[in-house]
Structure formats: C-alpha cells, structure tokens
LUMLUMDO-484917 format. One line per field, with one value per residue (C-alpha): residue number from 1; residue in one letter; chain; x, y, z. Coordinates in Angstrom, 2 decimals. Layout:
N
nr: NUM:...
rest: A:...
kette: A:...
east: X:...
north: Y:...
up: Z:...
//
This chain:
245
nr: 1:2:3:4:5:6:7:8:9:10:11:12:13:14:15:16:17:18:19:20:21:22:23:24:25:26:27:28:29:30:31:32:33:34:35:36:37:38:39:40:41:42:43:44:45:46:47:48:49:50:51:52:53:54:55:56:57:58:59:60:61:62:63:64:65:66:67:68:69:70:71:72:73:74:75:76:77:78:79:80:81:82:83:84:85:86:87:88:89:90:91:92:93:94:95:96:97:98:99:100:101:102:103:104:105:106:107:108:109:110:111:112:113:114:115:116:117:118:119:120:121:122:123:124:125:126:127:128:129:130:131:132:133:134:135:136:137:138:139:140:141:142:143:144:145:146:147:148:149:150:151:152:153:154:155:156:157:158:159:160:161:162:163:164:165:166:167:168:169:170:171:172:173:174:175:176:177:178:179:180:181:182:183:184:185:186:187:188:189:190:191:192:193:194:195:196:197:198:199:200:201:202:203:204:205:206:207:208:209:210:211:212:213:214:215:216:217:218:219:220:221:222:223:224:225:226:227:228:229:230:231:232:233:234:235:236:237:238:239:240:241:242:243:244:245
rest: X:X:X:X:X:X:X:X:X:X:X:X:X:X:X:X:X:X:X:X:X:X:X:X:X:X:X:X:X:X:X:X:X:X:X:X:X:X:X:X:X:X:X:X:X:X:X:X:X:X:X:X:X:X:X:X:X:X:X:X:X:X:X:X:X:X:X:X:X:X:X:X:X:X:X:X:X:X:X:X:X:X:X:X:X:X:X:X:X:X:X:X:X:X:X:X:X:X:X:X:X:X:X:X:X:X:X:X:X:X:X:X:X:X:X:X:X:X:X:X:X:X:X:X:X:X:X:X:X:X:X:X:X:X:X:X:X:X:X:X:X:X:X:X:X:X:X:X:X:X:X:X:X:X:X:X:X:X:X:X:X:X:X:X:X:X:X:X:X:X:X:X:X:X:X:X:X:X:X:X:X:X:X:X:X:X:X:X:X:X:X:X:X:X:X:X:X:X:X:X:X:X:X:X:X:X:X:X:X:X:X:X:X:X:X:X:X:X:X:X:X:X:X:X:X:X:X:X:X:X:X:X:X:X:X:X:X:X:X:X:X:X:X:X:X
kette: A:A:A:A:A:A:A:A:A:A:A:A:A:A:A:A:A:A:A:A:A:A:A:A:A:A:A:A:A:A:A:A:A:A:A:A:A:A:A:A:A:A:A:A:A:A:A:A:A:A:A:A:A:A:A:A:A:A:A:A:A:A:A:A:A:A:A:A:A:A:A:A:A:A:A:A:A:A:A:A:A:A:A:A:A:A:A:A:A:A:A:A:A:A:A:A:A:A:A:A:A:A:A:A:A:A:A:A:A:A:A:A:A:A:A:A:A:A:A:A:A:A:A:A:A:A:A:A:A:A:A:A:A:A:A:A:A:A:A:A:A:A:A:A:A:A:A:A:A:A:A:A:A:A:A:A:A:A:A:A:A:A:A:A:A:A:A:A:A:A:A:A:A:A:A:A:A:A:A:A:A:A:A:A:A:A:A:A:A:A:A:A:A:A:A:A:A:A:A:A:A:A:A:A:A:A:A:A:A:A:A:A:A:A:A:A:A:A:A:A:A:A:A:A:A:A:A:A:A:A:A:A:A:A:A:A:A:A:A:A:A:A:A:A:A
east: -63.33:-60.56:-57.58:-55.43:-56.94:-54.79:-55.17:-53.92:-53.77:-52.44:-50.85:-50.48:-47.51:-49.10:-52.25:-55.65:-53.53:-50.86:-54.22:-56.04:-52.99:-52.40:-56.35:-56.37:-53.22:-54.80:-57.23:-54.53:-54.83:-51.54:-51.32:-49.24:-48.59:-48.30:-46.51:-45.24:-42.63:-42.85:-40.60:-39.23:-42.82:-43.79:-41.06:-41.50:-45.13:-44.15:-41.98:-45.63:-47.47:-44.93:-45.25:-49.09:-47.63:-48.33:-46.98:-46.58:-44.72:-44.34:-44.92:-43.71:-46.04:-47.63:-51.24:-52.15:-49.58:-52.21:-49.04:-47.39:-50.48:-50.91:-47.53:-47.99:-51.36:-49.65:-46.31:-48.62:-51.31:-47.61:-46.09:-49.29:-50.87:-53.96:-55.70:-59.19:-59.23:-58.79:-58.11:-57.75:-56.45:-54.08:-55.23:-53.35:-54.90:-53.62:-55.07:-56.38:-58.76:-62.22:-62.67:-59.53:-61.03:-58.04:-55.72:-57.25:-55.03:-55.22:-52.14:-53.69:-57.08:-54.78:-52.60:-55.97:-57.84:-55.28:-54.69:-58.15:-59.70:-57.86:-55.41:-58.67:-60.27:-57.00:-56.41:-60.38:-59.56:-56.65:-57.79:-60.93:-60.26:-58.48:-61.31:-63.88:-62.12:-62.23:-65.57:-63.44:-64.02:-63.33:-63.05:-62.52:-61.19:-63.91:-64.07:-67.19:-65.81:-67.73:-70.69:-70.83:-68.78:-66.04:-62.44:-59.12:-59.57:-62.60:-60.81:-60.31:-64.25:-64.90:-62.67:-64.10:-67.71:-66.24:-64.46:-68.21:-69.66:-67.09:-67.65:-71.70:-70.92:-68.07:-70.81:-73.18:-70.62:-68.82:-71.97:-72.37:-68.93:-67.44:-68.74:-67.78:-68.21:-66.48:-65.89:-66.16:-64.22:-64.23:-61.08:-58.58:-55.35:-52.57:-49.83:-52.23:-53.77:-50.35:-49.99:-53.93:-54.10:-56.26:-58.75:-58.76:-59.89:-62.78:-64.04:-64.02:-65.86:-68.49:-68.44:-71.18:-68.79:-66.13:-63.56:-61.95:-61.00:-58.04:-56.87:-57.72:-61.54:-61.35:-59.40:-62.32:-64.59:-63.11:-62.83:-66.32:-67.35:-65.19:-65.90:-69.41:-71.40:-71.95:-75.33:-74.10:-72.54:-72.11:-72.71:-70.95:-70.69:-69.61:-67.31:-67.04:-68.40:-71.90:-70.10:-72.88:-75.92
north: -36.95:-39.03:-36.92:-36.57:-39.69:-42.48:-46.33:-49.14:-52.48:-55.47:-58.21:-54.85:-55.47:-58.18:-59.03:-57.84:-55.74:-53.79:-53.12:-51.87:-49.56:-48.78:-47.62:-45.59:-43.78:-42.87:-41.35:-39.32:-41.46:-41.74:-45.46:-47.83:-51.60:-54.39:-57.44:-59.96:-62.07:-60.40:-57.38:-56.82:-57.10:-53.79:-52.08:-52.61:-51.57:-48.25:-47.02:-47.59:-45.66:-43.19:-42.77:-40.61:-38.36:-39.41:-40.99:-44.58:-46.29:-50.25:-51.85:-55.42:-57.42:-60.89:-59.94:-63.02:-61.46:-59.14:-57.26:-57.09:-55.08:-53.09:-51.80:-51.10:-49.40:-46.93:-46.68:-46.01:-43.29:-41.40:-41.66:-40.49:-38.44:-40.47:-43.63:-43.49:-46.60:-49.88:-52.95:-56.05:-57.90:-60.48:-63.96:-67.18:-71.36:-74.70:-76.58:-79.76:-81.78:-81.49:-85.01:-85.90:-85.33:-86.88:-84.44:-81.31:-81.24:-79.68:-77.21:-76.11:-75.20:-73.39:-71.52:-70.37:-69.32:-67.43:-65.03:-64.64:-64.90:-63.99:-61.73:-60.02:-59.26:-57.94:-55.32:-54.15:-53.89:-52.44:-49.85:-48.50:-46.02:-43.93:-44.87:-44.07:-40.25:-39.75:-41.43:-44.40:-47.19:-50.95:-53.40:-57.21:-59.17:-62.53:-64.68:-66.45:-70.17:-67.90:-68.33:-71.06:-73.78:-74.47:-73.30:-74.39:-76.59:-76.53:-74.76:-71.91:-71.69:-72.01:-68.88:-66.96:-67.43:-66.26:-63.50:-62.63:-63.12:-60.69:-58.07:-58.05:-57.72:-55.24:-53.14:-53.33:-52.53:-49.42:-48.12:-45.51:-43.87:-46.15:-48.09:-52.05:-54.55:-57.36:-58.22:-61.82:-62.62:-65.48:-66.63:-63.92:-64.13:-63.80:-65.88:-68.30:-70.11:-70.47:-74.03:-74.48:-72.86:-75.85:-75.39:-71.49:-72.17:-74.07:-72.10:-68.84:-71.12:-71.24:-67.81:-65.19:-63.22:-65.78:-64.76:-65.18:-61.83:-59.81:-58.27:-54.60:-55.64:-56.57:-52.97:-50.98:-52.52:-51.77:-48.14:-47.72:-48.95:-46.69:-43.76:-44.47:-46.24:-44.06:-45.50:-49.21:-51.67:-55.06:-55.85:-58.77:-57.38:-60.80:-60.01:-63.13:-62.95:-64.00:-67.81:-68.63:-66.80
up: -22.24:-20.99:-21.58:-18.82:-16.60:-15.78:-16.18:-15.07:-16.83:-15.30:-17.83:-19.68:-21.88:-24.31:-25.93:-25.07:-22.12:-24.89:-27.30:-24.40:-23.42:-26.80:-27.47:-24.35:-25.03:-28.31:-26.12:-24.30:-21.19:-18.98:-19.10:-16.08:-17.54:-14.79:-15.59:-13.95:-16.04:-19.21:-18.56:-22.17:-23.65:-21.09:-21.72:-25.75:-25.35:-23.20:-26.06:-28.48:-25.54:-24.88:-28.52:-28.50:-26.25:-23.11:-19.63:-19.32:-16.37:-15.84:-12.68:-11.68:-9.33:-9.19:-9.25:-6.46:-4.05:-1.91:-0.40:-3.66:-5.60:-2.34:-2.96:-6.47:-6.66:-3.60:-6.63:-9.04:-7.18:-6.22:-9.57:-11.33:-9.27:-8.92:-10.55:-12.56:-14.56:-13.49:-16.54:-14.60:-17.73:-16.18:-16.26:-16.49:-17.63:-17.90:-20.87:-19.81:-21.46:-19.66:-20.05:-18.19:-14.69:-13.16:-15.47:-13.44:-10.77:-7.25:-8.14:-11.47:-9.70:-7.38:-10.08:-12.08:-8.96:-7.63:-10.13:-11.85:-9.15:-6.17:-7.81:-10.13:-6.33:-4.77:-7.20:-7.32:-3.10:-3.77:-5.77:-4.68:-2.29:-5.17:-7.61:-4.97:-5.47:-9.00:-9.16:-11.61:-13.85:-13.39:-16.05:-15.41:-18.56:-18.24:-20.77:-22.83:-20.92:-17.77:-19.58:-21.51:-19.23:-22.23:-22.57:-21.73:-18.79:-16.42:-13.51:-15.85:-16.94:-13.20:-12.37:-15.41:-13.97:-10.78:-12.29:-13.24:-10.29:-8.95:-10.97:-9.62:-5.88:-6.42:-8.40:-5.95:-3.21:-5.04:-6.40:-6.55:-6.94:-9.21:-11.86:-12.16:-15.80:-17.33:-20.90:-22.02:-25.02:-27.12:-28.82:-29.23:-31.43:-29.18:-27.90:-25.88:-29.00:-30.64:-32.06:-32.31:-35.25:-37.11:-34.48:-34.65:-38.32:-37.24:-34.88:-37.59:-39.74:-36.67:-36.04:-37.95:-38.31:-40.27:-38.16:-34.54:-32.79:-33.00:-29.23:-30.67:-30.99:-27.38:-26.78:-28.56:-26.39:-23.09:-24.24:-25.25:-21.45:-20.30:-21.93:-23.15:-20.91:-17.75:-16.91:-17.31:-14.12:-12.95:-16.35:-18.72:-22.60:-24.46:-27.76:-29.75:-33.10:-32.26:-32.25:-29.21:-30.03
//
C-alpha cells in the first residue's frame, strides 16, 4: 500500500523520528530524515534505512527557520520525485518546574514555541502543495502534556495543546486532499528522560500497562494512521499506556 511513497520526518535521526523511519522503510517507503544538530545520528540511521532496500536522504534545516524548510521541502520534492507523507516529529523543551513561575522565562517560551509550534506550522505550509498532489498524509508528533496540562515545563504543555489545535484547522483547511492527525504520547524512552530514571519507574507503576513506552510503539502508531485510517482527520490518538484514563 505504501511501497514506493516517500516521507519525510523531521528530528528524523533519533527517537520516536529513527523508529518512525525505520517502520516505514519496513514498509518500503523512501524515507528523507531532517535534523538539525544531530548529523551523525541521521547519517547512522540512513545506513539502518538504506538497509530494507530503499532510498533515504538527510536534510539539514532548523525547522523554525520558514526560509530554511522552504528550501528543503523544494531539495527533497527534486531529490525524490515527490513527497506523500509528512512526520513532523521535531520538537524541543526546557524542564522547568511548573511551580517556579519566575523559572519560565521569556526566551524558553520563545525556544519551545518556535519550533513546535512555529516550526510544526512551517513545514505543514511548506508542504502542502506537494501533498495536495498525491492526495498525502500529515502527522504532528503532540504529546499527552497537550491534553492534560503536565510535562516538562508549562510553555511546553502550552505548545503541545497548540500543536493540537494546529492539527484541527490544517484538517479542515486541506480537507479534502490531504488528511491531517496528531499523536500524543506519554513518556517515551529516549534520550530526553535520561537521568529521571527513578521517576520513569513510578510512572510505569501508574501506568495499566506497567510500563512506559518504547519510541517503536509510538512508530507503529504513526504507521497505522497512515496506512490504515483513510476515513480519520484532525484527530488526536493518545499512546500512553492508559496512565490517564
């Protein structure tokens, strides 16, 4: 079904972004990994994609630069032919305490907004013209702080519910050529929880499920919207565990 299509994942070369390019591929998808700092991680997770047969380029850009995803959406329509997927999986937080009002400063509201926000909007702009043609799919990485007002710092719950909200309008507006949902995880193992280990435990404890998530649950998830939910946008599929039913 999805052989021979081509996605692109920003914040593609770690985490929920590599699992996400790595599941695809599996699914014969030609796969193009943004980054934006982490340039050996993208070029260690082309060699796994490269690795199910199929074509996988890397793509540096900082995802809040309008101009700079402009440019790489046009690199990556030329290189590939064409763009049908869309993974906006780049995201960025400062932990601060949500107690310490005075702690959230102006420049970290700035930092978060800008690139899930901002930077989650410019490459949905960016893209949809090409989408619009092969009648695409975009995801938007959320998180469950959109929905539930925790997380690492308030500014990045804030831009999570935005992130949402987002994902609604652009549904309504690219309806009905290409469909638009988010994913809301809860914790995920990867190199953002490292050194909160003790609480990680706690919160499996919580969880139904008696574990947090690993970034390939995430992964499966954003391939099964892809590839099977035709009749389903501007829609928020939470992946946590059940830890806040």
């Amino acid at each position: 079904m999805l052989e021979g299509k081509t996605a692109l994942i920003t914040g593609g070369g770690t985490g929920i972004g590599r699992a996400t390019a790595l599941r695809l591929a599996m699914e014969k998808v030609n796969i193009a990994i943004n980054y934006s700092r982490s340039e050996e991680d993208a070029q260690e997770t082309k060699k796994e994609v490269e690795a199910h047969g199929v074509k996988c380029e890397i793509y540096k850009a900082n995802v809040s630069s309008d101009e700079e995803i402009k440019n790489m959406i046009s690199k990556v329509t030329q290189d590939f032919g064409g763009l049908d997927i869309l993974v906006n999986n780049a995201g960025m937080t400062h932990f601060v305490s949500h107690d310490d009002l005075e702690g959230m400063k102006e420049e970290f509201w700035d930092d978060i907004w800008a690139v899930n926000v901002k930077g989650l909007f410019f490459c949905c702009r960016a893209a949809a013209p090409e989408l619009k043609k092969t009648k695409g799919v975009i995801i938007n990485i959320a998180s469950i702080a959109g929905l539930t007002g925790l997380g690492s710092s308030i500014a990045y719950s804030a831009s999570k519910a935005a992130a949402i909200s987002v994902t609604k309008s652009l549904a309504r507006v690219l309806a009905p050529d290409v469909r638009v949902n988010s994913v809301a995880p809860g914790v995920v193992l990867t190199r953002w929880i490292k050194g909160q280990e003790e609480h990680i435990k706690h919160l499996a404890g919580n969880t139904p499920m008696q574990r947090v998530a690993v970034p390939e649950d995430v992964a499966e998830l954003v391939y099964g919207m892809i590839a099977h939910a035709g009749f389903v946008t501007g829609q928020t599929v939470v992946v946590d565990g059940g830890a806040f039913i």
